[in-house]
PDB file of N, CA, C and O in Angstrom:
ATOM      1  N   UNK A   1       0.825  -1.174   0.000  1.00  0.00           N
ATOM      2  CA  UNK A   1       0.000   0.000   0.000  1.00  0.00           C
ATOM      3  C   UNK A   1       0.879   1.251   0.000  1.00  0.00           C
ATOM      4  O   UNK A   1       0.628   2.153  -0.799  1.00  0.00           O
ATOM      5  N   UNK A   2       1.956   1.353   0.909  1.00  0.00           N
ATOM      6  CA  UNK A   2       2.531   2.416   0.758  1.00  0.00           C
ATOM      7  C   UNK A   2       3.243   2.210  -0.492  1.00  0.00           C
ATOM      8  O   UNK A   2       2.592   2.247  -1.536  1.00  0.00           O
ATOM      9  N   UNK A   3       3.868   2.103  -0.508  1.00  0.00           N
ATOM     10  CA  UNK A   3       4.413   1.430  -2.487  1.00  0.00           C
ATOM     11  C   UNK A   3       3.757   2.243  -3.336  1.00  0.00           C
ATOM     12  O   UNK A   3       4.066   3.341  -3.799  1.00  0.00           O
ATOM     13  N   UNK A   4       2.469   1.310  -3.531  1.00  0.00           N
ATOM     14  CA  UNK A   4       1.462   2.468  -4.601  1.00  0.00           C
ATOM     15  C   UNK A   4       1.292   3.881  -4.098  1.00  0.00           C
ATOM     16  O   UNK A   4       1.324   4.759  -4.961  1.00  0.00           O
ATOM     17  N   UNK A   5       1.157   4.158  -3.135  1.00  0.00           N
ATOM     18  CA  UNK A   5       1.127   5.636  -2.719  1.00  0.00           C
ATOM     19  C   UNK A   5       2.212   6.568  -2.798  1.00  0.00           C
ATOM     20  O   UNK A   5       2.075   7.791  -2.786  1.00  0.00           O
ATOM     21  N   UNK A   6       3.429   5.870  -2.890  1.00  0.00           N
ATOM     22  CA  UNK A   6       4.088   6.652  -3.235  1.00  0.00           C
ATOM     23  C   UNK A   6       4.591   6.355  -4.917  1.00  0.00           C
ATOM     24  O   UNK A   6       5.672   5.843  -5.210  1.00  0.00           O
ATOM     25  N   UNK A   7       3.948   6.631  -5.531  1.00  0.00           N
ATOM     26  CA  UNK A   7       3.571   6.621  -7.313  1.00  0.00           C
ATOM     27  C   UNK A   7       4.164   5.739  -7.731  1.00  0.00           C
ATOM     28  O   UNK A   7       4.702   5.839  -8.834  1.00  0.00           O
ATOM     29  N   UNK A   8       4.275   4.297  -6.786  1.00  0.00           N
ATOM     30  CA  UNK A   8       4.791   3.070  -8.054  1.00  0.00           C
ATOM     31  C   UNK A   8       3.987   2.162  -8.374  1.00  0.00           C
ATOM     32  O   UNK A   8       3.292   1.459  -7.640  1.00  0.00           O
ATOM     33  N   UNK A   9       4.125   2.178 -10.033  1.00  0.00           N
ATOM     34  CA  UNK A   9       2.543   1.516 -10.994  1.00  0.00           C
ATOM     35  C   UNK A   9       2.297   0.703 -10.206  1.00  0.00           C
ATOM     36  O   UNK A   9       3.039   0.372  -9.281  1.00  0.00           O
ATOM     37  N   UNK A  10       1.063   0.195 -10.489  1.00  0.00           N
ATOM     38  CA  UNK A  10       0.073  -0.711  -9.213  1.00  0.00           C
ATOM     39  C   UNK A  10       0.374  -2.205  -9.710  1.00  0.00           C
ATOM     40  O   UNK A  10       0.401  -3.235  -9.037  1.00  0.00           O
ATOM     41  N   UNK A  11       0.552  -2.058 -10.820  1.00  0.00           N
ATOM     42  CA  UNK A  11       1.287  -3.132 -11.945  1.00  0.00           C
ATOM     43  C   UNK A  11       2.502  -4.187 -11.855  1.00  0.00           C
ATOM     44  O   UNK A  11       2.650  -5.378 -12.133  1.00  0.00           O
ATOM     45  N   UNK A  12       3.408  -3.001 -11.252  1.00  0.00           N
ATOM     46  CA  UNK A  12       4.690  -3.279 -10.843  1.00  0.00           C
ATOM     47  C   UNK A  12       4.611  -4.112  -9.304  1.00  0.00           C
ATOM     48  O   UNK A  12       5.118  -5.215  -9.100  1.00  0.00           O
ATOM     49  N   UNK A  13       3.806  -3.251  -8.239  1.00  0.00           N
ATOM     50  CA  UNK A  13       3.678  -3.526  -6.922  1.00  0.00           C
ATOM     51  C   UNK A  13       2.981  -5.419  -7.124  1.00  0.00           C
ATOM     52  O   UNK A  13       3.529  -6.521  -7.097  1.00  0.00           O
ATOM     53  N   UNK A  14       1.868  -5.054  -7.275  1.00  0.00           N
ATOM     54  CA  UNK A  14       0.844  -6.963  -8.071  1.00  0.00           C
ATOM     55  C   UNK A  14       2.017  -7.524  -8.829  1.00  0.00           C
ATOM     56  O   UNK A  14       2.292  -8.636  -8.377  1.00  0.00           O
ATOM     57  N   UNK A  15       2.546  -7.285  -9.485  1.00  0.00           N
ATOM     58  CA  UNK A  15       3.733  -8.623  -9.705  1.00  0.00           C
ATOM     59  C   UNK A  15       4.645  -9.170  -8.573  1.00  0.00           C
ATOM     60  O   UNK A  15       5.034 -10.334  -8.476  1.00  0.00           O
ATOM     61  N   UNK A  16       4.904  -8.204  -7.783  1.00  0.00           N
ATOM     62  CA  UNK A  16       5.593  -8.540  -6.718  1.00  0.00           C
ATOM     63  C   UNK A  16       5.102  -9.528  -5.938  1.00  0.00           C
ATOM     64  O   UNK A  16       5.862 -10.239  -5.281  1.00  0.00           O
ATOM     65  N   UNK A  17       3.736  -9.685  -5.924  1.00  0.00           N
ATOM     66  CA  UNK A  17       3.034 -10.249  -4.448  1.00  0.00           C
ATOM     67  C   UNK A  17       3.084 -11.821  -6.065  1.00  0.00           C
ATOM     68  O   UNK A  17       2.591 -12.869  -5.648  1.00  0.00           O
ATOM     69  N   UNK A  18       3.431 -11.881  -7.109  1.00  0.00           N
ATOM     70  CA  UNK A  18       3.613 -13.462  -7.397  1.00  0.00           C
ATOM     71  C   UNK A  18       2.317 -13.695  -8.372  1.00  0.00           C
ATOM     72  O   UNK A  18       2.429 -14.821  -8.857  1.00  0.00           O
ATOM     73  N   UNK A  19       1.221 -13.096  -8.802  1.00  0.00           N
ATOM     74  CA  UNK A  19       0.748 -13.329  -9.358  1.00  0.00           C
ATOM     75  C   UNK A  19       1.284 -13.555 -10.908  1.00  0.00           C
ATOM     76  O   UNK A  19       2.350 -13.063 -11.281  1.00  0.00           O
ATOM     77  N   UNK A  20       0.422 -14.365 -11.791  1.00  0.00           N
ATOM     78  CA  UNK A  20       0.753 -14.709 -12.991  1.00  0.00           C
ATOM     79  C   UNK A  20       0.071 -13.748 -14.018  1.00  0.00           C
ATOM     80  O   UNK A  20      -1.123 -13.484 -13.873  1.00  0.00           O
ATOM     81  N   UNK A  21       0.873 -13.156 -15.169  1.00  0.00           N
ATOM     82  CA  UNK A  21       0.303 -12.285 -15.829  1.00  0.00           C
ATOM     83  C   UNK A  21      -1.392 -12.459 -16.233  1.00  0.00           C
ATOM     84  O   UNK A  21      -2.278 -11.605 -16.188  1.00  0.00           O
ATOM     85  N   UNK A  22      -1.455 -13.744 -16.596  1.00  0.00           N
ATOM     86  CA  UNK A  22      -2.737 -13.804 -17.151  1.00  0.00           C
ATOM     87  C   UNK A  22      -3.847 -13.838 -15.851  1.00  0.00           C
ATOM     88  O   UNK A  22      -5.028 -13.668 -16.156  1.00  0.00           O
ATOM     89  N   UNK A  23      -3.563 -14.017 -14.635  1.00  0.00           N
ATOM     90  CA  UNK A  23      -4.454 -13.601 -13.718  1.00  0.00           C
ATOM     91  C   UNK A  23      -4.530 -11.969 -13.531  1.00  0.00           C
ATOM     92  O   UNK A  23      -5.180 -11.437 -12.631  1.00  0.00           O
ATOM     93  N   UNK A  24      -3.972 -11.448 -14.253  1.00  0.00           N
ATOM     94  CA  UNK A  24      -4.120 -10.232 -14.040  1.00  0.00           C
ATOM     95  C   UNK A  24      -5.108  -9.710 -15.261  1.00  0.00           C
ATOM     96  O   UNK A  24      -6.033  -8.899 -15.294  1.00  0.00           O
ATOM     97  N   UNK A  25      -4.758 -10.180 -15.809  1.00  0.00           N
ATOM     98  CA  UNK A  25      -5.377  -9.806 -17.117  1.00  0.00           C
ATOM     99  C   UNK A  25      -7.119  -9.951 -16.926  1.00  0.00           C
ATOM    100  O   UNK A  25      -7.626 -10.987 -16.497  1.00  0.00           O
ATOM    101  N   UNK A  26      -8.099  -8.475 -17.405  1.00  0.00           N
ATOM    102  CA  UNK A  26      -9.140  -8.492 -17.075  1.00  0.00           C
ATOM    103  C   UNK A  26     -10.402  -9.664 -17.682  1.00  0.00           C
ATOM    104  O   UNK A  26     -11.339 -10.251 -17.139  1.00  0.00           O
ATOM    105  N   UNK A  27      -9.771  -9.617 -19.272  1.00  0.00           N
ATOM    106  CA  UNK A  27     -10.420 -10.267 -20.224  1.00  0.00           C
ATOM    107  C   UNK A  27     -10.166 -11.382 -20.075  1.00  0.00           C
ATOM    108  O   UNK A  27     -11.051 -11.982 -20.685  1.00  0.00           O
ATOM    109  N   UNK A  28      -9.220 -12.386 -19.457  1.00  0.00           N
ATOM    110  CA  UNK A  28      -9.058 -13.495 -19.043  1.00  0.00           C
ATOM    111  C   UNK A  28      -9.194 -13.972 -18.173  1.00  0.00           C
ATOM    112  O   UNK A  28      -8.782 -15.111 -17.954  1.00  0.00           O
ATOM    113  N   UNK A  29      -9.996 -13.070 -17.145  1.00  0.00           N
ATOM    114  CA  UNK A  29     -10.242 -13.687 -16.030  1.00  0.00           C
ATOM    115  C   UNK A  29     -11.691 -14.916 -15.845  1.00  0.00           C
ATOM    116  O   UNK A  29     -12.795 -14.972 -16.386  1.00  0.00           O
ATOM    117  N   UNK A  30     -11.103 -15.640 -14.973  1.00  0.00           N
ATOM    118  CA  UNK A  30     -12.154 -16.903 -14.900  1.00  0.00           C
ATOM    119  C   UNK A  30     -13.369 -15.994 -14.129  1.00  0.00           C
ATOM    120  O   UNK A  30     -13.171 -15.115 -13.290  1.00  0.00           O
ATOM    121  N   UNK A  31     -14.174 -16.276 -14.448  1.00  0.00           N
ATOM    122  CA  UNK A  31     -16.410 -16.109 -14.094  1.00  0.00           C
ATOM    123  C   UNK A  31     -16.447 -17.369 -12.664  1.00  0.00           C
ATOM    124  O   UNK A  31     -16.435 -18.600 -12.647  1.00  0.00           O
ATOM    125  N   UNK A  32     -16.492 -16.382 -11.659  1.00  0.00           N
ATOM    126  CA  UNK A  32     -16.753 -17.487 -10.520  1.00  0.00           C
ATOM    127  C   UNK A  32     -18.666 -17.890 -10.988  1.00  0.00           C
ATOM    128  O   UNK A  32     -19.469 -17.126 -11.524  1.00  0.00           O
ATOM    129  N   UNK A  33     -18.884 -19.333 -10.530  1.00  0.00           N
ATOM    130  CA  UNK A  33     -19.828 -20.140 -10.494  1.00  0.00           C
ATOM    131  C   UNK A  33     -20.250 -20.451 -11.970  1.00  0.00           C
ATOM    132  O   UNK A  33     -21.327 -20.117 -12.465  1.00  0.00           O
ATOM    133  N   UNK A  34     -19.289 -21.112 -12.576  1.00  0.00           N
ATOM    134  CA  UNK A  34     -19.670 -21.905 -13.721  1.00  0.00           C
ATOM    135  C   UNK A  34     -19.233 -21.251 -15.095  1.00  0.00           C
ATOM    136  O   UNK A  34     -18.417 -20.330 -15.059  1.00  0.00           O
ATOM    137  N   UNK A  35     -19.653 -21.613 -16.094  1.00  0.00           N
ATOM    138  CA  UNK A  35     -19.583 -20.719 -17.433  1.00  0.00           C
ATOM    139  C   UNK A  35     -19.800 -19.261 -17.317  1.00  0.00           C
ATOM    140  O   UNK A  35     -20.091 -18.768 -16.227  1.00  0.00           O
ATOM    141  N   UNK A  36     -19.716 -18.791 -18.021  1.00  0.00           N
ATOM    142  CA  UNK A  36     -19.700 -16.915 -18.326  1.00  0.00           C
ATOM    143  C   UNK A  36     -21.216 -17.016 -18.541  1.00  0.00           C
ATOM    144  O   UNK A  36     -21.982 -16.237 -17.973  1.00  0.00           O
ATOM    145  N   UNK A  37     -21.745 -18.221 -19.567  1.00  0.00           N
ATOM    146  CA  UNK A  37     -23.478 -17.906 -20.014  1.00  0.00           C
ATOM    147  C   UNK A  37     -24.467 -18.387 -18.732  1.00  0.00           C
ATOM    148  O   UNK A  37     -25.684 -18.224 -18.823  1.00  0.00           O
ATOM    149  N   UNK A  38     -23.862 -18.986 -17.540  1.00  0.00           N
ATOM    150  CA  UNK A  38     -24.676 -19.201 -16.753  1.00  0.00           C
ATOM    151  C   UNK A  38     -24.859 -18.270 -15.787  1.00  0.00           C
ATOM    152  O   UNK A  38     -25.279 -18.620 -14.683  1.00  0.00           O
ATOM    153  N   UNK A  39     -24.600 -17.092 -16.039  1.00  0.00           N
ATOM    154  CA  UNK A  39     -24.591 -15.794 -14.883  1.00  0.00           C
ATOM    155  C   UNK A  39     -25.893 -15.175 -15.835  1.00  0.00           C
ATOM    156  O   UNK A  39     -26.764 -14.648 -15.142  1.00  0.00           O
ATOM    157  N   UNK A  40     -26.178 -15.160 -17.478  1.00  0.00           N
ATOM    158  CA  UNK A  40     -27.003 -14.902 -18.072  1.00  0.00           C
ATOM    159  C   UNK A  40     -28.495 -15.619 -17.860  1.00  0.00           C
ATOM    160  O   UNK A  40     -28.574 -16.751 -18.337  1.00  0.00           O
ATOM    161  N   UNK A  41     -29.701 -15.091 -17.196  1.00  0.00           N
ATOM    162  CA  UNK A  41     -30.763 -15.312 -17.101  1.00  0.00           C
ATOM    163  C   UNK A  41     -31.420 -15.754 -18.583  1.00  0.00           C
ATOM    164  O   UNK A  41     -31.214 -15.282 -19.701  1.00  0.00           O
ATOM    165  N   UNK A  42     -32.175 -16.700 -18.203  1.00  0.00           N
ATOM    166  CA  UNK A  42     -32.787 -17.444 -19.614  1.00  0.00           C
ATOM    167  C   UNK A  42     -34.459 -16.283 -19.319  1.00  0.00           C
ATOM    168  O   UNK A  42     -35.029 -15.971 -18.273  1.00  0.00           O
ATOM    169  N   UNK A  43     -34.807 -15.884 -21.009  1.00  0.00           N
ATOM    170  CA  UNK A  43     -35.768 -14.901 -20.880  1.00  0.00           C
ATOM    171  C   UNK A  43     -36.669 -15.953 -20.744  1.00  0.00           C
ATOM    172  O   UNK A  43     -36.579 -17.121 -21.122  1.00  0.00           O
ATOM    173  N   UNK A  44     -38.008 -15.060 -19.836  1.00  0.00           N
ATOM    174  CA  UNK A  44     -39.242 -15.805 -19.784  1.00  0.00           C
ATOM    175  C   UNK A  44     -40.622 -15.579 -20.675  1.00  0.00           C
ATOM    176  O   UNK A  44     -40.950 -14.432 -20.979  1.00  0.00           O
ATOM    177  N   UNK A  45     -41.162 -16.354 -20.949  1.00  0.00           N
ATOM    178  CA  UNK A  45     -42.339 -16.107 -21.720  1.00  0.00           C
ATOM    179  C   UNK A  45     -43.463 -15.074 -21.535  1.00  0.00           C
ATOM    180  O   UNK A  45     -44.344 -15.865 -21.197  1.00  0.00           O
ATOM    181  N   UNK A  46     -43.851 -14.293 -21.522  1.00  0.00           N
ATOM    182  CA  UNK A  46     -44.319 -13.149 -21.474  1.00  0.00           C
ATOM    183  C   UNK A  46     -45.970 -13.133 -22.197  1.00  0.00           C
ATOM    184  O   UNK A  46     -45.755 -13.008 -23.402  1.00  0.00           O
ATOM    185  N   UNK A  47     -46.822 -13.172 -22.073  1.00  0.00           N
ATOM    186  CA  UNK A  47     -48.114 -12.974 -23.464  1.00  0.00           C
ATOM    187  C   UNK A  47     -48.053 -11.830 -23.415  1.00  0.00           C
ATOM    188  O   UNK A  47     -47.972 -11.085 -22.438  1.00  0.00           O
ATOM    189  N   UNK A  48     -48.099 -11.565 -24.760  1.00  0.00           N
ATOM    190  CA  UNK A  48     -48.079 -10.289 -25.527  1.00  0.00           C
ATOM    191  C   UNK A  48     -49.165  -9.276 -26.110  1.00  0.00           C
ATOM    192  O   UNK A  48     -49.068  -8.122 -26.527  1.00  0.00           O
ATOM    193  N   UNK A  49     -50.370 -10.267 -25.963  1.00  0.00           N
ATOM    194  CA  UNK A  49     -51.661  -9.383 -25.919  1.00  0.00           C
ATOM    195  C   UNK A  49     -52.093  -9.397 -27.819  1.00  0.00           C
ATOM    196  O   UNK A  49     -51.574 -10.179 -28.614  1.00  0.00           O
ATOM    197  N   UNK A  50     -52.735  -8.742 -28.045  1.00  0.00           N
ATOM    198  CA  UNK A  50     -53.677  -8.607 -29.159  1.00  0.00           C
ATOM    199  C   UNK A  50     -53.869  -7.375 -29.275  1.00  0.00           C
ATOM    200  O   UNK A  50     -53.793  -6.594 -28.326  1.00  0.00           O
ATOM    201  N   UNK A  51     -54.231  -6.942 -30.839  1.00  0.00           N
ATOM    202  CA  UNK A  51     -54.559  -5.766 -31.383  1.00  0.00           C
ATOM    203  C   UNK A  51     -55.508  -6.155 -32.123  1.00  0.00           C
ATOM    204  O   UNK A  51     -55.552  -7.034 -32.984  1.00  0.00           O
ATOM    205  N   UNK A  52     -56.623  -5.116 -31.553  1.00  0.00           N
ATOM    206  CA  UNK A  52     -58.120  -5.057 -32.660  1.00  0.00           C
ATOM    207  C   UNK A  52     -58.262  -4.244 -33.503  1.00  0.00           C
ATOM    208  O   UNK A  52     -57.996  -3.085 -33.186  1.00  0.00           O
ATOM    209  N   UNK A  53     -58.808  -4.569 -35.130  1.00  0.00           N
ATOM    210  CA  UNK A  53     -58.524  -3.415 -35.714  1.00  0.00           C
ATOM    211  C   UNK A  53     -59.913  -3.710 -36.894  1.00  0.00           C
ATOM    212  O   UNK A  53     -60.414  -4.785 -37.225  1.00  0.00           O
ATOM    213  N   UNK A  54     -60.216  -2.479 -37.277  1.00  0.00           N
ATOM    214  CA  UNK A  54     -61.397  -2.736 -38.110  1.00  0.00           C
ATOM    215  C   UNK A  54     -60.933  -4.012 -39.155  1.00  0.00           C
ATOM    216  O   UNK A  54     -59.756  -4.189 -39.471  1.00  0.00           O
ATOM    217  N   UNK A  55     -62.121  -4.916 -39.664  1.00  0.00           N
ATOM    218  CA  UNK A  55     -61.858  -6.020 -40.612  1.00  0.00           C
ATOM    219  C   UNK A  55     -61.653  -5.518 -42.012  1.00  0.00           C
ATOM    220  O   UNK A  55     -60.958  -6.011 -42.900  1.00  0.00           O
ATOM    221  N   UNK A  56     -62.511  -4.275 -42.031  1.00  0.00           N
ATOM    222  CA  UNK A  56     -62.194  -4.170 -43.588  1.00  0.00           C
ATOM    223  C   UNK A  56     -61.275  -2.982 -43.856  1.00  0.00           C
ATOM    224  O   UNK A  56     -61.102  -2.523 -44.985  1.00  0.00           O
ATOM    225  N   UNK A  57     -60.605  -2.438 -42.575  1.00  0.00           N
ATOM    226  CA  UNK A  57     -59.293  -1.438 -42.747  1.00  0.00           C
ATOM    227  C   UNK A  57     -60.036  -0.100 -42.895  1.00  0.00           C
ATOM    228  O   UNK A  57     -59.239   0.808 -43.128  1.00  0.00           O
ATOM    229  N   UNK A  58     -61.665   0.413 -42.815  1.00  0.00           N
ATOM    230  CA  UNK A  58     -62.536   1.517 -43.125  1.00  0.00           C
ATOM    231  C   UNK A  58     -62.263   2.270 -42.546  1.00  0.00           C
ATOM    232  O   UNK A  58     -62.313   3.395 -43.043  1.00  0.00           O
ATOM    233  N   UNK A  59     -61.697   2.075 -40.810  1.00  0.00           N
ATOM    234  CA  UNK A  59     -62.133   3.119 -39.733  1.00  0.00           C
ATOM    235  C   UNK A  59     -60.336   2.756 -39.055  1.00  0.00           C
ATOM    236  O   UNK A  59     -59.667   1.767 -39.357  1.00  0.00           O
ATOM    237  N   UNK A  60     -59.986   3.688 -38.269  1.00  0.00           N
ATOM    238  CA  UNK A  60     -58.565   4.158 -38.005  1.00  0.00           C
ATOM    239  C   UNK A  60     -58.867   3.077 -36.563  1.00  0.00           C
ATOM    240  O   UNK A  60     -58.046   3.223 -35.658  1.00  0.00           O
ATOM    241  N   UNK A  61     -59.576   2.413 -36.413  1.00  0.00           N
ATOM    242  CA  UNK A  61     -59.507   1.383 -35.062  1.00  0.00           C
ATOM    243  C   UNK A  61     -57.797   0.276 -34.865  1.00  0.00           C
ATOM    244  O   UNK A  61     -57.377  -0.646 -35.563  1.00  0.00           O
ATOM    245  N   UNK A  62     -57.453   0.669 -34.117  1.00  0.00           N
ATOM    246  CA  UNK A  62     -56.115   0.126 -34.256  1.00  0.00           C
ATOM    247  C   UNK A  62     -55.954  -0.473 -32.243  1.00  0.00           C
ATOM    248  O   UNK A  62     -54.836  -0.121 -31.867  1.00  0.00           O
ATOM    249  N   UNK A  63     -56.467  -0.949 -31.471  1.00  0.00           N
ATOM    250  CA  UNK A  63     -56.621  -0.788 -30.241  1.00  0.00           C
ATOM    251  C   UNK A  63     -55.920  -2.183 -29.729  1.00  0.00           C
ATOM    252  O   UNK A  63     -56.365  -3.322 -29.873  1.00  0.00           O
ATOM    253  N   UNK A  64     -54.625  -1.753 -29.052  1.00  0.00           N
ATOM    254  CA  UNK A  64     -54.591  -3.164 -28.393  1.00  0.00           C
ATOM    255  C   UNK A  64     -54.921  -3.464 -26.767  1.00  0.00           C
ATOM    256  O   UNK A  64     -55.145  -2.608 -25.912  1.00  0.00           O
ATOM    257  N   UNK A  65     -54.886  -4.961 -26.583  1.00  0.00           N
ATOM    258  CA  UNK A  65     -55.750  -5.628 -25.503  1.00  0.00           C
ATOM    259  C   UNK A  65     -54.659  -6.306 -24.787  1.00  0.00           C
ATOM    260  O   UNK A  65     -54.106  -7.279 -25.301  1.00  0.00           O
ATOM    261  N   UNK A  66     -54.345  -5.897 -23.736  1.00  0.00           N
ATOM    262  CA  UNK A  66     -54.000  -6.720 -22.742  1.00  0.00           C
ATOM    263  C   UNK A  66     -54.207  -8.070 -22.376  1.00  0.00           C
ATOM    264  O   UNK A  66     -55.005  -8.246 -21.456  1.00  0.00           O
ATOM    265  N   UNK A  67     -53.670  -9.072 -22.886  1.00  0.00           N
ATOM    266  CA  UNK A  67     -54.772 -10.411 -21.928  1.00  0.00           C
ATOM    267  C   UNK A  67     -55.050 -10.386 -20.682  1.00  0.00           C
ATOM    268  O   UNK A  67     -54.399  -9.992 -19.714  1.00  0.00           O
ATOM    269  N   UNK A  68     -56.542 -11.047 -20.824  1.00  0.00           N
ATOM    270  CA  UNK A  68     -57.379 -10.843 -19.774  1.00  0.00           C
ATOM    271  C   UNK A  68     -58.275 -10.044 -19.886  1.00  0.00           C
ATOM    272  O   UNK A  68     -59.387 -10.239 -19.395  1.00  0.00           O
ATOM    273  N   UNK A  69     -57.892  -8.783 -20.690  1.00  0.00           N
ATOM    274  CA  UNK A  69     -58.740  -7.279 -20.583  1.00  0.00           C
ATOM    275  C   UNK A  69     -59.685  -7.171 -21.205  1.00  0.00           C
ATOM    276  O   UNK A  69     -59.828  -8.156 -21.929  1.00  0.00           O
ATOM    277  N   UNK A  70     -60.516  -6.390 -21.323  1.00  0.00           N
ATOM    278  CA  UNK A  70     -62.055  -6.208 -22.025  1.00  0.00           C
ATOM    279  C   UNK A  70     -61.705  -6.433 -23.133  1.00  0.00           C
ATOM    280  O   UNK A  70     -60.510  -6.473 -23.425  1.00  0.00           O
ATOM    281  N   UNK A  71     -62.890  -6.678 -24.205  1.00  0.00           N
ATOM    282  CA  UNK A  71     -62.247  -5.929 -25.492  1.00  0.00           C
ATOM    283  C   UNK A  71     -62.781  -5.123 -26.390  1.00  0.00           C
ATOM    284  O   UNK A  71     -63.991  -5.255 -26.573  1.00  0.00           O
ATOM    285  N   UNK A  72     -62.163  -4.252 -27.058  1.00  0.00           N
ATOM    286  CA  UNK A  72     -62.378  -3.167 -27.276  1.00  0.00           C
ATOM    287  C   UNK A  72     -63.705  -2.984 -28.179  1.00  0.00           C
ATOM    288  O   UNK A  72     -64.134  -3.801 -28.994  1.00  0.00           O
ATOM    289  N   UNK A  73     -64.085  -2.123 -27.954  1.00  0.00           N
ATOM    290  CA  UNK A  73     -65.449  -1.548 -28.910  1.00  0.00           C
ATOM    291  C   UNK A  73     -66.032  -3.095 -28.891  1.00  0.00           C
ATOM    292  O   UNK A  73     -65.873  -3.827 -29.867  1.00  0.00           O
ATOM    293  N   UNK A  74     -66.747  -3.547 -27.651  1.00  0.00           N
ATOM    294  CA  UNK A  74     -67.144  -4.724 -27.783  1.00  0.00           C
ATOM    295  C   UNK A  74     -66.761  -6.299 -28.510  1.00  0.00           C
ATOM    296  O   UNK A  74     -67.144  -7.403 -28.124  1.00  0.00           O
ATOM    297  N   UNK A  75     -65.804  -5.938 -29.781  1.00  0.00           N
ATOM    298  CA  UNK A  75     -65.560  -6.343 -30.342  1.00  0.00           C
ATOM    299  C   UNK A  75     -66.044  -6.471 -31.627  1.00  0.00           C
ATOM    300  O   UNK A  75     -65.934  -7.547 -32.215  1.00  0.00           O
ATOM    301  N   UNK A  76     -66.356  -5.896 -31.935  1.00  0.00           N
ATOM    302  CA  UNK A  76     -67.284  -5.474 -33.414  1.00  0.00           C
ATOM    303  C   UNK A  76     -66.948  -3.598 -33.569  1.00  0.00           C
ATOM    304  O   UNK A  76     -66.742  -2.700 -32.752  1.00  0.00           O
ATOM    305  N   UNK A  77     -67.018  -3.658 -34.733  1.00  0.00           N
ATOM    306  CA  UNK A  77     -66.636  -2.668 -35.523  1.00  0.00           C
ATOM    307  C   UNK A  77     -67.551  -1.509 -35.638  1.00  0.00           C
ATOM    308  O   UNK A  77     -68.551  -1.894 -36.243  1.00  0.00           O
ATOM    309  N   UNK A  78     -67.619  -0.597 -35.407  1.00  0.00           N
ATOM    310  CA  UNK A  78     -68.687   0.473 -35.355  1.00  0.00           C
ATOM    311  C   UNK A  78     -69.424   0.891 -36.731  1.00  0.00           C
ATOM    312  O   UNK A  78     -70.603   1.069 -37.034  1.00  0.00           O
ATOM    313  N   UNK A  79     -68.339   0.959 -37.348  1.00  0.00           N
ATOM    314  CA  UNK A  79     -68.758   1.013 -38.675  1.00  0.00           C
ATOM    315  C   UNK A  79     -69.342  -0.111 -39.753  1.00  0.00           C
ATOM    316  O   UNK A  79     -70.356   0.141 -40.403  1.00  0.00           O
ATOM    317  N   UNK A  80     -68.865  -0.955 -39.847  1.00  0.00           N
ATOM    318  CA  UNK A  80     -68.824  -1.929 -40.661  1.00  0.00           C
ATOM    319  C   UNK A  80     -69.848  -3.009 -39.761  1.00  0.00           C
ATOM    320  O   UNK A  80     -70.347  -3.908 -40.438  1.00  0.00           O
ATOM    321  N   UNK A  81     -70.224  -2.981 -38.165  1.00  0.00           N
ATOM    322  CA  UNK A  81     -70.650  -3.931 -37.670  1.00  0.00           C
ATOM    323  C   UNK A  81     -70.491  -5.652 -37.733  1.00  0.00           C
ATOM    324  O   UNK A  81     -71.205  -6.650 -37.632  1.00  0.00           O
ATOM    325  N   UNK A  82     -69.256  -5.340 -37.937  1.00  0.00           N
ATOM    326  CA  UNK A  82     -68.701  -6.721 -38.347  1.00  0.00           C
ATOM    327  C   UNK A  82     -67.724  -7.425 -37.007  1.00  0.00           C
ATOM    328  O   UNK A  82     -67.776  -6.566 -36.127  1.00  0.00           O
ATOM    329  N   UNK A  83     -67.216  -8.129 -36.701  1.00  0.00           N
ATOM    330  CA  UNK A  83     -66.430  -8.644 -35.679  1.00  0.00           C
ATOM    331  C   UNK A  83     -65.054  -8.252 -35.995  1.00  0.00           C
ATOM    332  O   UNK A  83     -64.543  -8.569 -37.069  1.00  0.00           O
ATOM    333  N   UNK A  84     -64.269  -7.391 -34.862  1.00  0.00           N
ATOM    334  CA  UNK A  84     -62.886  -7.209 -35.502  1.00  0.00           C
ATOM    335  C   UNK A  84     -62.215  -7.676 -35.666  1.00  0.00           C
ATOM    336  O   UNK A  84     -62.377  -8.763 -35.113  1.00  0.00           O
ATOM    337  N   UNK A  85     -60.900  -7.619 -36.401  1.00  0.00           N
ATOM    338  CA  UNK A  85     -60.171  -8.562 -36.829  1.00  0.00           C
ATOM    339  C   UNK A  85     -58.469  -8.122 -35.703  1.00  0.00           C
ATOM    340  O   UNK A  85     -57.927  -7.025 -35.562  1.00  0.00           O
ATOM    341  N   UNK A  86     -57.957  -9.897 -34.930  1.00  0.00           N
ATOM    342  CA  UNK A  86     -57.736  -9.720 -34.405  1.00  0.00           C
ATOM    343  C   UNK A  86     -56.064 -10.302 -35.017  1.00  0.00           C
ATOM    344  O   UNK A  86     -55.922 -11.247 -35.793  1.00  0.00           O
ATOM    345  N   UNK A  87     -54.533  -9.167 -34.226  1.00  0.00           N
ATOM    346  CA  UNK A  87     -53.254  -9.737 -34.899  1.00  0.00           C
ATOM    347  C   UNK A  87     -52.804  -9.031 -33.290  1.00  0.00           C
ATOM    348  O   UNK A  87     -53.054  -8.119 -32.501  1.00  0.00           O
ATOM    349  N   UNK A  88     -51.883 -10.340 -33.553  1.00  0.00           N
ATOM    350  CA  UNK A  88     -51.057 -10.694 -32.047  1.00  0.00           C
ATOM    351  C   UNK A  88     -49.942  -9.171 -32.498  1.00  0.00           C
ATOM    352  O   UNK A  88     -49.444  -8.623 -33.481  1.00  0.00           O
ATOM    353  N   UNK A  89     -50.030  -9.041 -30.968  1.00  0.00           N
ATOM    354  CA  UNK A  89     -49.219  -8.236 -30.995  1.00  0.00           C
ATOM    355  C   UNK A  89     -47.660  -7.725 -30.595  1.00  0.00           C
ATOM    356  O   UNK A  89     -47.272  -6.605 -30.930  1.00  0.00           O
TER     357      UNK A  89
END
């Protein structure tokens, strides 16, 4: 500690104490508990819900639905009175 404090590279001082270059080295350092990809969380499945939108494209209805959630404009089309047409979203 005093060493480095008095301005000698930190570089120089860590070789002293015996370490091996490549333990020093950042990019080579070993990932404690297993592989490097097992610190990476596996993504989980998520539902993504639905978008209602007029069937025949007439009216600017573009509304998406939460699963579970109501759905929108009853589900039929105001205009066209038709059932909307439904794309995952």
């Amino acid at each position: 500690m005093q060493t480095v404090l008095a301005e000698t590279p930190v570089r120089q001082v860590i070789a002293r104490l015996g370490f091996a270059e490549h333990e020093l080295d950042e990019e080579a350092a070993a990932v404690r508990g297993g592989e490097p990809w097992d610190m990476i969380p596996l993504p989980s499945p998520r539902p993504a819900g639905e978008i209602y939108r007029c069937p025949d494209g007439w009216c600017s209805l573009n509304q998406l639905r939460e699963p579970g959630g109501p759905l929108p404009s009853e589900g039929r089309c105001w205009l066209c009175d038709r059932p909307l047409r439904i794309v995952e979203a």
